[in-house]
TORPA-4810 file (N, C-alpha, C, O; in nm, 3 decimals):
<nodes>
NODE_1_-0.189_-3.092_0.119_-0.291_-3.037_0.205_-0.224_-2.952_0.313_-0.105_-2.950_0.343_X
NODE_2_-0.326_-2.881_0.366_-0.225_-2.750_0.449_-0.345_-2.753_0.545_-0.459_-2.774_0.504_X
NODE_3_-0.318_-2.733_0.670_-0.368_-2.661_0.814_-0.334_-2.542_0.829_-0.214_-2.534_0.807_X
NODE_4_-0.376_-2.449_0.855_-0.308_-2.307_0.849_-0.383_-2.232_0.987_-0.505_-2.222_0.979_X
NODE_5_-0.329_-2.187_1.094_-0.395_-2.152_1.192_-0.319_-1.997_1.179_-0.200_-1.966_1.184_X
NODE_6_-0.433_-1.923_1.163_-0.388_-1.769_1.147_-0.456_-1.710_1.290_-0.542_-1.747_1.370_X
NODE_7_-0.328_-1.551_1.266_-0.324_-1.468_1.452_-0.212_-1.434_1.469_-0.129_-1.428_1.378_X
NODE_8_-0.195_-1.411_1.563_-0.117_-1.303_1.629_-0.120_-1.356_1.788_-0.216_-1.319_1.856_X
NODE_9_-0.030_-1.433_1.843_0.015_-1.442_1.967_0.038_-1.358_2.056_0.085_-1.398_2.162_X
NODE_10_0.015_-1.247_2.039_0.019_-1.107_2.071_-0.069_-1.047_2.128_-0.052_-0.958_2.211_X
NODE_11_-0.172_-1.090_2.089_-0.321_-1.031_2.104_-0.468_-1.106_2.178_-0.579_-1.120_2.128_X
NODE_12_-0.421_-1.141_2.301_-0.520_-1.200_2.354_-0.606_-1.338_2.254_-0.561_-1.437_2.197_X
NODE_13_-0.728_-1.290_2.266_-0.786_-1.374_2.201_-0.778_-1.449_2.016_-0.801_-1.563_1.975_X
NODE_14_-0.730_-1.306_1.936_-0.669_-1.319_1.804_-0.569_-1.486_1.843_-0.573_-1.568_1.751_X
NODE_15_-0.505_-1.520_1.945_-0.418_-1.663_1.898_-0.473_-1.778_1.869_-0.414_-1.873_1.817_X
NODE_16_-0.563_-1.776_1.895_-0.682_-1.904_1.884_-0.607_-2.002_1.774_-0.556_-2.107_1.811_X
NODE_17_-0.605_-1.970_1.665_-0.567_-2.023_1.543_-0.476_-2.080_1.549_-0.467_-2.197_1.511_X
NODE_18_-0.339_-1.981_1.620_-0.264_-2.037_1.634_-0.263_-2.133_1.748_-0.211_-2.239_1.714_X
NODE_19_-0.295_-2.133_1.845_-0.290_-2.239_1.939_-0.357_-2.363_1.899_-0.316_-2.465_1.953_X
NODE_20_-0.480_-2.380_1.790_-0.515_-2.502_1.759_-0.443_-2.572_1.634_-0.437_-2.689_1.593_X
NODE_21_-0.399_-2.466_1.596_-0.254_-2.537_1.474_-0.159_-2.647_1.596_-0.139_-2.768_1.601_X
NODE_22_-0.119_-2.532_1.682_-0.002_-2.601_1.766_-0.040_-2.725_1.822_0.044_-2.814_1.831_X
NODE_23_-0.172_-2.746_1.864_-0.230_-2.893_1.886_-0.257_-3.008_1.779_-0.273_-3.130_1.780_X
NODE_24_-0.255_-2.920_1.702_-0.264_-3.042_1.580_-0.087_-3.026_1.503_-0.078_-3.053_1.383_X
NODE_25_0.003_-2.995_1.558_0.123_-3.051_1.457_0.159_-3.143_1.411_0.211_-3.156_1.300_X
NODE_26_0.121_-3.270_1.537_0.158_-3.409_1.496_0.045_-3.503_1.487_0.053_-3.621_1.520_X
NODE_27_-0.085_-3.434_1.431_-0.190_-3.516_1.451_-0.213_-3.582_1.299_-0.293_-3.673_1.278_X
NODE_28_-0.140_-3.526_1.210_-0.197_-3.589_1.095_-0.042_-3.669_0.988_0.074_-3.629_0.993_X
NODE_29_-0.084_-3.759_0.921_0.010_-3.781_0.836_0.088_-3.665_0.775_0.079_-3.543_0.791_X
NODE_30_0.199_-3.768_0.672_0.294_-3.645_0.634_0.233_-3.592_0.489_0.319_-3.555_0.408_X
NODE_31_0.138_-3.586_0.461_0.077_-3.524_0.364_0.029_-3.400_0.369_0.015_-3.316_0.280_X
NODE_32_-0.001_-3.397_0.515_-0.084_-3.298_0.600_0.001_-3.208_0.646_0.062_-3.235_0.749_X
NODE_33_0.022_-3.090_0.582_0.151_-2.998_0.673_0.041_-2.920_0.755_-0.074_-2.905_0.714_X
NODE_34_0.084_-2.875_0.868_0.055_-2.779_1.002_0.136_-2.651_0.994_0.258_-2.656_1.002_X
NODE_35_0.070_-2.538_0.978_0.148_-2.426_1.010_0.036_-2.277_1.070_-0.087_-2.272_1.077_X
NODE_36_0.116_-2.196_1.098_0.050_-2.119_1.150_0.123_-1.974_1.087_0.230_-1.980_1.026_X
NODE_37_0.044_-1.834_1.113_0.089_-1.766_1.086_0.050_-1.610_1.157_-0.028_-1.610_1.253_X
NODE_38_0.075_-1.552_1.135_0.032_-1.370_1.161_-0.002_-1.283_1.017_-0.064_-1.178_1.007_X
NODE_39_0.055_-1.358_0.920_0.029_-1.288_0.780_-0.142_-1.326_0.759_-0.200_-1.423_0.806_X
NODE_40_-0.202_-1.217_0.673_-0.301_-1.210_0.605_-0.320_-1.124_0.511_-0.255_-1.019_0.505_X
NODE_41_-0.416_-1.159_0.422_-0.394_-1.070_0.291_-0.318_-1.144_0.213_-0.285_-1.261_0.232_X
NODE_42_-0.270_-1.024_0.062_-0.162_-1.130_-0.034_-0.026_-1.199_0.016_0.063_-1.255_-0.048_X
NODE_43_-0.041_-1.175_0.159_0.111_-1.206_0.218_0.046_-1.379_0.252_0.138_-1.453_0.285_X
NODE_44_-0.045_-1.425_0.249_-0.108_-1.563_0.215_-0.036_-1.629_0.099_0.023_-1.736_0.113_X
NODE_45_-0.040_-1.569_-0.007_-0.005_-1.628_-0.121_0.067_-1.762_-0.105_0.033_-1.879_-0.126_X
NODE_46_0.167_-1.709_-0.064_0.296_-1.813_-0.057_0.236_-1.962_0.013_0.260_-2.072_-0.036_X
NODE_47_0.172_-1.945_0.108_0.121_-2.038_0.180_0.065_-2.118_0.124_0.085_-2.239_0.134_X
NODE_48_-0.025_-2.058_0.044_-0.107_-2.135_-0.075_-0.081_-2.181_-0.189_-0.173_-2.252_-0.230_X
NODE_49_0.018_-2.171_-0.269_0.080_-2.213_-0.406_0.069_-2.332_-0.383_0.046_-2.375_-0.270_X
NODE_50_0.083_-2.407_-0.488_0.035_-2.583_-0.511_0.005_-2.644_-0.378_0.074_-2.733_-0.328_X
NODE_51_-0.102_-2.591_-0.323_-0.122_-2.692_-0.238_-0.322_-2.663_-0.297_-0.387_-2.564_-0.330_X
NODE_52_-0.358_-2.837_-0.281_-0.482_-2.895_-0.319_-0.616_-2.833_-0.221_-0.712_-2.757_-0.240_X
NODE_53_-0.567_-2.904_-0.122_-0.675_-2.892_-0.033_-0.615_-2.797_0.077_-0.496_-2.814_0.103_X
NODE_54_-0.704_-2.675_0.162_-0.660_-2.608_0.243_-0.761_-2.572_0.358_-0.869_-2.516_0.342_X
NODE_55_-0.705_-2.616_0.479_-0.831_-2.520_0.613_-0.763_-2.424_0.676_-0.645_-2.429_0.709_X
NODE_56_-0.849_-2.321_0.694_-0.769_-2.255_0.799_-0.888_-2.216_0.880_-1.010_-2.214_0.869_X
NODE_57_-0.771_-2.175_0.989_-0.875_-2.177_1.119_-0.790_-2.044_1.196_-0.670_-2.018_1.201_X
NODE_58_-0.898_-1.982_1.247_-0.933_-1.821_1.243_-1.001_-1.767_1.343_-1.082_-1.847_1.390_X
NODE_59_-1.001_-1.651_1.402_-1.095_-1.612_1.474_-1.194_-1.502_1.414_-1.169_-1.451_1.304_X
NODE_60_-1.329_-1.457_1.504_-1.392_-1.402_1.459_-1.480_-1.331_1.584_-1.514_-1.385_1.689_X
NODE_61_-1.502_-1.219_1.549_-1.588_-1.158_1.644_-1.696_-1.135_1.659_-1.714_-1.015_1.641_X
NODE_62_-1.822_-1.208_1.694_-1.927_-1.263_1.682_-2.011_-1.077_1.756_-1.939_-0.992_1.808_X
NODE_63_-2.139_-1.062_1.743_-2.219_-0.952_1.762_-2.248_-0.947_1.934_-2.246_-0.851_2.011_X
NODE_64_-2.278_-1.118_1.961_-2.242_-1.150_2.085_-2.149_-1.264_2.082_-2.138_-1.336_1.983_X
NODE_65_-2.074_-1.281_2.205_-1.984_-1.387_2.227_-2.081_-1.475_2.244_-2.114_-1.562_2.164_X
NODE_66_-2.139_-1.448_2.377_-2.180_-1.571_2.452_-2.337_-1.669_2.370_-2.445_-1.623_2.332_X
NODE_67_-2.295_-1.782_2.369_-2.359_-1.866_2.281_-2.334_-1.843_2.141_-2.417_-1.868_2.053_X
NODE_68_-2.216_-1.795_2.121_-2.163_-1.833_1.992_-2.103_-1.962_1.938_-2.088_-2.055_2.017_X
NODE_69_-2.077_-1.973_1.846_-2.023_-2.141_1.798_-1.936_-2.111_1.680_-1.948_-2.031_1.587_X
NODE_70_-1.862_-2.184_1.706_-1.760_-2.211_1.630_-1.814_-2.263_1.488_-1.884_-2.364_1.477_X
NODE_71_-1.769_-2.172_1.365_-1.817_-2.226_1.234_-1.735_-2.240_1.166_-1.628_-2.181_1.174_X
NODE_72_-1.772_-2.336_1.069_-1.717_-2.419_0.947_-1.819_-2.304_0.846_-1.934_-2.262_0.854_X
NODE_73_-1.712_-2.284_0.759_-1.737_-2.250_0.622_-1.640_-2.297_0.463_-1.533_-2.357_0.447_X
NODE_74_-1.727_-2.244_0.377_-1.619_-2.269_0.283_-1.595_-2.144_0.268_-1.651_-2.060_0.338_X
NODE_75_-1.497_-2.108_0.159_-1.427_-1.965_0.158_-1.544_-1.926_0.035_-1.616_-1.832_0.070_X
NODE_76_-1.567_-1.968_-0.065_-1.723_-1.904_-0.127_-1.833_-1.859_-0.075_-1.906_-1.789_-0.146_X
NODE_77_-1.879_-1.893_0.085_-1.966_-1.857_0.150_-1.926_-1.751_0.264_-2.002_-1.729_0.358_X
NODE_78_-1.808_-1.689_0.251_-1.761_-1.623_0.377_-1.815_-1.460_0.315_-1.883_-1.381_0.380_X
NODE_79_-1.774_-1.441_0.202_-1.814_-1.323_0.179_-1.985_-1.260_0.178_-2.014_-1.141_0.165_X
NODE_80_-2.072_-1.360_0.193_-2.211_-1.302_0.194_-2.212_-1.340_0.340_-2.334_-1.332_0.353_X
NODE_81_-2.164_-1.381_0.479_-2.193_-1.392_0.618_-2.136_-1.230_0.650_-2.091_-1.148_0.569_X
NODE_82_-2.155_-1.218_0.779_-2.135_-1.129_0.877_-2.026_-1.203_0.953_-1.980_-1.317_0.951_X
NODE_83_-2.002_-1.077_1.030_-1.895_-1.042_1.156_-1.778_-1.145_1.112_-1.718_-1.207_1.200_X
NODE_84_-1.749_-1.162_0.985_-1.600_-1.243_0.970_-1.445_-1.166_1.008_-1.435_-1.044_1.008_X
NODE_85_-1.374_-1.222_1.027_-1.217_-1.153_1.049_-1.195_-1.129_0.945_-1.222_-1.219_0.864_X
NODE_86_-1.131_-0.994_0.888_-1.013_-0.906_0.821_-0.955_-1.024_0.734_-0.948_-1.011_0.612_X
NODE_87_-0.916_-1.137_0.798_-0.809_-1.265_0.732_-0.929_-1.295_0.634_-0.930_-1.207_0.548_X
NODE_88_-1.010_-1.368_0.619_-1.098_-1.440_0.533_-1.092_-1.322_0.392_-1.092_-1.372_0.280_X
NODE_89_-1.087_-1.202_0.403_-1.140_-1.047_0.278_-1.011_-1.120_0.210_-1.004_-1.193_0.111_X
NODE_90_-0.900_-1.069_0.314_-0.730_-1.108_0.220_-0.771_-1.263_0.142_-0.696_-1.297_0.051_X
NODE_91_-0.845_-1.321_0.165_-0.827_-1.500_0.119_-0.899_-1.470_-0.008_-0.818_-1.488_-0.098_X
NODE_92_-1.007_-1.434_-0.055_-1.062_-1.396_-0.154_-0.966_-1.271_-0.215_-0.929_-1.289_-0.331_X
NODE_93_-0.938_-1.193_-0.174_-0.811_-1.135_-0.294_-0.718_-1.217_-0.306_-0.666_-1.208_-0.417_X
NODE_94_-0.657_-1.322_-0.215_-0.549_-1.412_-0.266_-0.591_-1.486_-0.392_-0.523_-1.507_-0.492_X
NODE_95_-0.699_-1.517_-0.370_-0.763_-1.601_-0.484_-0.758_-1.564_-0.565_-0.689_-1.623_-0.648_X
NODE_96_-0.825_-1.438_-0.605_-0.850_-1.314_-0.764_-0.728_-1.351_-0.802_-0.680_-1.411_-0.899_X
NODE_97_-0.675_-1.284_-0.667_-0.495_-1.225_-0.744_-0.448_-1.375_-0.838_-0.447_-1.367_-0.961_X
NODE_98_-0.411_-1.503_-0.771_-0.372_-1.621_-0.763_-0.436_-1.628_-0.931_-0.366_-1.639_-1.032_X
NODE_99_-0.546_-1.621_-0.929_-0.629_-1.665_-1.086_-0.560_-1.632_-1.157_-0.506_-1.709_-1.236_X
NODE_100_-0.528_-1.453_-1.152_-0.522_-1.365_-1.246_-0.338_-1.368_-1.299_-0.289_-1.309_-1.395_X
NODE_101_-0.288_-1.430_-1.228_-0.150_-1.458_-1.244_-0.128_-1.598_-1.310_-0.015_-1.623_-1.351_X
NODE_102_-0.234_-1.695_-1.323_-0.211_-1.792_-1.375_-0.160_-1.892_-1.265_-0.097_-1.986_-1.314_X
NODE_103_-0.169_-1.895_-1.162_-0.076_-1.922_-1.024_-0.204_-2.057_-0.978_-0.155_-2.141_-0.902_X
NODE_104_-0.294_-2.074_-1.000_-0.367_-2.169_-0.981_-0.426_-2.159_-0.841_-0.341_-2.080_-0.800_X
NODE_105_-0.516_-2.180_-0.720_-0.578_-2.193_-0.695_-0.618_-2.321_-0.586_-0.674_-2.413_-0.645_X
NODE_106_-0.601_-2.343_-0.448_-0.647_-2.464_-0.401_-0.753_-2.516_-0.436_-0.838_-2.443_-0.387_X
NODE_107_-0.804_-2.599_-0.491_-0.910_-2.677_-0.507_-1.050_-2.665_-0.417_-1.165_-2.681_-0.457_X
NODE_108_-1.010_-2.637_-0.302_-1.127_-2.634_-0.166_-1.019_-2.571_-0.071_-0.903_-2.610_-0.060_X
NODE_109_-1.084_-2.458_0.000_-1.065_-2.414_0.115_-1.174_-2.422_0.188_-1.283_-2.399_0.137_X
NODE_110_-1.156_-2.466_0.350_-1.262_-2.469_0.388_-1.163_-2.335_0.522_-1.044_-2.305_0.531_X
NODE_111_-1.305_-2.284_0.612_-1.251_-2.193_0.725_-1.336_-2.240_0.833_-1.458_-2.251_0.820_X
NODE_112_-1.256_-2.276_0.967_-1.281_-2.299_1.081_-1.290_-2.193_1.153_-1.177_-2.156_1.184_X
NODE_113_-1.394_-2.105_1.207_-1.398_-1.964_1.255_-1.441_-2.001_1.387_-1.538_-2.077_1.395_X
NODE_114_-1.370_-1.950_1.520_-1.383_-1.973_1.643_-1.398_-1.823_1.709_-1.326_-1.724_1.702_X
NODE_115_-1.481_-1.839_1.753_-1.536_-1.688_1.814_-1.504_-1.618_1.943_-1.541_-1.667_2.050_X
NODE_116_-1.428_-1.491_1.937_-1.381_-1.466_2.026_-1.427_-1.327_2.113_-1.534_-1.284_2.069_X
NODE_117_-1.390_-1.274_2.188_-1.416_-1.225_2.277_-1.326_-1.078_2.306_-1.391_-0.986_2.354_X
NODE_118_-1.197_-1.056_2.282_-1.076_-0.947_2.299_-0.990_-1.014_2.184_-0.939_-1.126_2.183_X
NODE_119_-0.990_-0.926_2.097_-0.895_-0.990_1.972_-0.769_-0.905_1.971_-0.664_-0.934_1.913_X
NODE_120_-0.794_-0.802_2.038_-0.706_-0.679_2.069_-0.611_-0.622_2.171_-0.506_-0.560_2.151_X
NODE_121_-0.661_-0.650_2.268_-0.554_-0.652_2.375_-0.407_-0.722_2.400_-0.376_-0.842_2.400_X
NODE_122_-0.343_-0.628_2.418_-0.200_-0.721_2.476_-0.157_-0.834_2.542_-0.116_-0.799_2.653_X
NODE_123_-0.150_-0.924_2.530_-0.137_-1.026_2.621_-0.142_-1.130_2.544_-0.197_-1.141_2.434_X
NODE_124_-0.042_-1.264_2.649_-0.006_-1.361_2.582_-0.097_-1.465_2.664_-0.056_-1.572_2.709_X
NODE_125_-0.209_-1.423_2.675_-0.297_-1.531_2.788_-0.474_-1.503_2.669_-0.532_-1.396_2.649_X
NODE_126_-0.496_-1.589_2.637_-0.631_-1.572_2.598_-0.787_-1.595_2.715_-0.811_-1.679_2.802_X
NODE_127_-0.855_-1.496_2.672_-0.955_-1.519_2.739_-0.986_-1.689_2.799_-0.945_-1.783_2.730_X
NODE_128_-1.051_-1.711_2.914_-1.073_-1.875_2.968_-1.176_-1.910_2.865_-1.168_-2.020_2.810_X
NODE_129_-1.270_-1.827_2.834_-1.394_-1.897_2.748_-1.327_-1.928_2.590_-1.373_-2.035_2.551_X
NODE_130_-1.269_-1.889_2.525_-1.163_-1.911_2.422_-1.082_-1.983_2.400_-1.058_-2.041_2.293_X
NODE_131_-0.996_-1.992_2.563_-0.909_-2.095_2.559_-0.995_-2.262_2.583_-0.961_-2.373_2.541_X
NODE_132_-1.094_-2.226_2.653_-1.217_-2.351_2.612_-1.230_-2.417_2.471_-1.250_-2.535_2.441_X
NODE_133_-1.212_-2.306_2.393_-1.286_-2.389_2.263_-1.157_-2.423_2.185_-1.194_-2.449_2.070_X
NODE_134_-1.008_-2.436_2.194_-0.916_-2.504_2.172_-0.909_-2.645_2.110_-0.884_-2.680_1.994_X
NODE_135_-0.947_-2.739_2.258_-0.989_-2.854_2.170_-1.075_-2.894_2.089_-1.064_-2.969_1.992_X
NODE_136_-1.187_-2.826_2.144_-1.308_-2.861_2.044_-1.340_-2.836_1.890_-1.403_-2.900_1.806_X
NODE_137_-1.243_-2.672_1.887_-1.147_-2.632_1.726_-1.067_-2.776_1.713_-1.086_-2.836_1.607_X
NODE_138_-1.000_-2.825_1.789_-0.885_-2.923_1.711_-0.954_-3.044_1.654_-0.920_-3.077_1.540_X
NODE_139_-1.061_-3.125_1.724_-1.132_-3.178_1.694_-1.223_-3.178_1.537_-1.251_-3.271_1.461_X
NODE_140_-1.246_-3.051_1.532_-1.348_-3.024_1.433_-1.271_-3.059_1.321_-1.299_-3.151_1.244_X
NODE_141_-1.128_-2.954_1.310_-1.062_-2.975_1.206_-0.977_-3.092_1.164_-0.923_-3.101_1.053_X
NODE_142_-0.970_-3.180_1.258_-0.935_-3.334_1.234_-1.017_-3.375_1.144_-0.985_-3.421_1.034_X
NODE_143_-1.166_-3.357_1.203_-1.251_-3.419_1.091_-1.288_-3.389_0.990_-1.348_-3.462_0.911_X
NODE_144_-1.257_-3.271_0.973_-1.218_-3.242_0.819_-1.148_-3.271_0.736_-1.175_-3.327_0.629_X
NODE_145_-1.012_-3.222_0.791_-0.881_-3.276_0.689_-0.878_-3.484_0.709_-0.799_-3.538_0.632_X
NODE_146_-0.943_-3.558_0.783_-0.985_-3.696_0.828_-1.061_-3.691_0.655_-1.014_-3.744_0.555_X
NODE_147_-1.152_-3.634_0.661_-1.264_-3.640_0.533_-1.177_-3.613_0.421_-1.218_-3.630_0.306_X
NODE_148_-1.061_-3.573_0.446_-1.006_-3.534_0.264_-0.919_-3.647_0.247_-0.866_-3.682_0.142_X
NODE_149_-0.908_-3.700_0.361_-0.753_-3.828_0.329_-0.817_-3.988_0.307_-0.892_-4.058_0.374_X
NODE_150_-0.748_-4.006_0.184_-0.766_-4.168_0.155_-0.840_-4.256_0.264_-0.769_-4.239_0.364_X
NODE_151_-0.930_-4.328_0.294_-0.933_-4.403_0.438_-0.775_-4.473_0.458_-0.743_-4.452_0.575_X
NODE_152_-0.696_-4.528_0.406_-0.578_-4.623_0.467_-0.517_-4.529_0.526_-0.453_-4.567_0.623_X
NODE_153_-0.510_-4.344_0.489_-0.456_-4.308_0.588_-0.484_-4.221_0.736_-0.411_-4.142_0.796_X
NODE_154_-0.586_-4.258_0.759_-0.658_-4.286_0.883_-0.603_-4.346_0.999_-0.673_-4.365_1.098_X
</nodes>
């Protein structure tokens, strides 16, 4: 199983992902790897090879910010929603591609999409309303990858 918090530390609000990876490094058994990244698109691949179960968690730029919410999807339902991040398009060509190579396929991806505000700007400080929803991302995705693991390892 894989955590995958995608972004760019670089870019204001875009780190999201990564900052709720970084809160969850040591939150789960050793089954559960934590990583984060800046790649998207087929540069995913690698990330994904034999691994079963996968979340990643992402930002997204909602039509409005304010009173937006943080969503759970699966990666089959991302392509008929709106205002998704650039990262989710690359996850569905990882997939094609992945099929079409014989390369197999995670079983379930699910996507944690946290909504942001400046995905673009320079800076290593994220918006305060963003950096708000940190824990409440870490939370969510506990109880997810919580839902994929055996109960004993709980």
């Amino acid at each position: 199983m894989l955590v995958l918090g995608l972004g760019n530390d670089l870019l204001k609000d875009d780190a999201v992902g990564i900052r709720v990876a970084e809160k969850l490094a040591s939150a789960f058994p050793p089954e559960v790897e934590v990583r984060s990244t800046s790649l998207f698109g087929l540069s995913l691949l690698d990330e994904l090879l034999g691994r079963e179960k996968v979340l990643v968690i992402d930002s997204y730029v909602p039509e409005e910010f304010v009173g937006s919410e943080i969503q759970e999807r699966n990666l089959d339902s991302v392509g008929e929603s709106c205002g998704v991040s650039p990262h989710f398009v690359g996850l569905g060509e990882v997939r094609e591609v992945m099929r079409r190579l014989g390369l197999g396929f995670p079983r379930e991806v699910r996507i944690l999409a946290i909504p942001v505000s400046d995905p673009t700007t320079f800076s290593t400080e994220m918006t305060p309303a963003v950096a708000a929803l940190v824990d409440e991302a870490a939370a969510r995705a506990r109880r997810i990858v919580d839902g994929w693991l055996p109960v004993a390892a709980h």
